[in-house]
Phi, psi and omega in degrees: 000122112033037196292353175273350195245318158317292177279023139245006144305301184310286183322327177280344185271326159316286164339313209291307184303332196275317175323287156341330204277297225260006140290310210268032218200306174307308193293327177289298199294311173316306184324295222268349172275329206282307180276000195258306192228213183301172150284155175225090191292333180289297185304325165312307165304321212261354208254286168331310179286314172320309190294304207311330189271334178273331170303307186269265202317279164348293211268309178319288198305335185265339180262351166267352161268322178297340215251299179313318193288316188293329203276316181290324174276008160070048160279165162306142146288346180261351166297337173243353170204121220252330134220144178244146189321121213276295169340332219260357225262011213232300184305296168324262229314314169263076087247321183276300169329328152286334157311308191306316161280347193296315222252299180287348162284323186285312203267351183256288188207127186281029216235331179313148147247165166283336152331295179316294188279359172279340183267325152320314170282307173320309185306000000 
């Protein structure tokens, strides 16, 4: 196992929470331009970009670490995602899956193939 994919599995669930902190602290600010002066359409933006980056970028890269951490300790996939969304299977397939192998070639065995983690999954 991995103590380097451990700790960043922390940081990223970290990462999630200061984001939350620092969206609900715009929406306060946002409130407070709306009822006093103009909307501030910059805060709006930064709230928004802020939203986008903990949803996608964030929560992929973290499901793509979790993903990575179960393949090294040779769990089952399905013991660990029990199904995914018909909609969402386009985002896997290009975005967490090549994480996924990126991160067990870096912190496991540089020898994975993507052949290897898709017959993980598959299986």
């Amino acid at each position: 196992m991995s103590i380097e994919l451990k700790i960043k599995s922390k940081h990223l669930a970290l990462e999630a929470k200061v984001i939350k902190f620092e969206e609900e602290k715009l929406k306060k600010q946002i409130r407070w331009h709306s009822k006093r002066l103009s909307p501030n359409h910059k805060l709006e933006w930064k709230l928004q970009s802020l939203t986008q980056h903990r949803k996608f970028d964030v929560r992929n890269e973290n499901r793509a670490t979790f993903l990575a951490r179960a393949f090294i300790k040779g769990k089952a996939y399905k013991s660990v995602e029990h199904s995914r969304k018909v909609e969402n299977e386009y985002t896997f397939k290009t975005q967490i899956i090549p994480r996924v192998l990126g991160m067990v070639n870096k912190y496991h065995s540089r020898e994975t193939t993507k052949d290897d983690i898709l017959t993980w999954i598959n299986a």
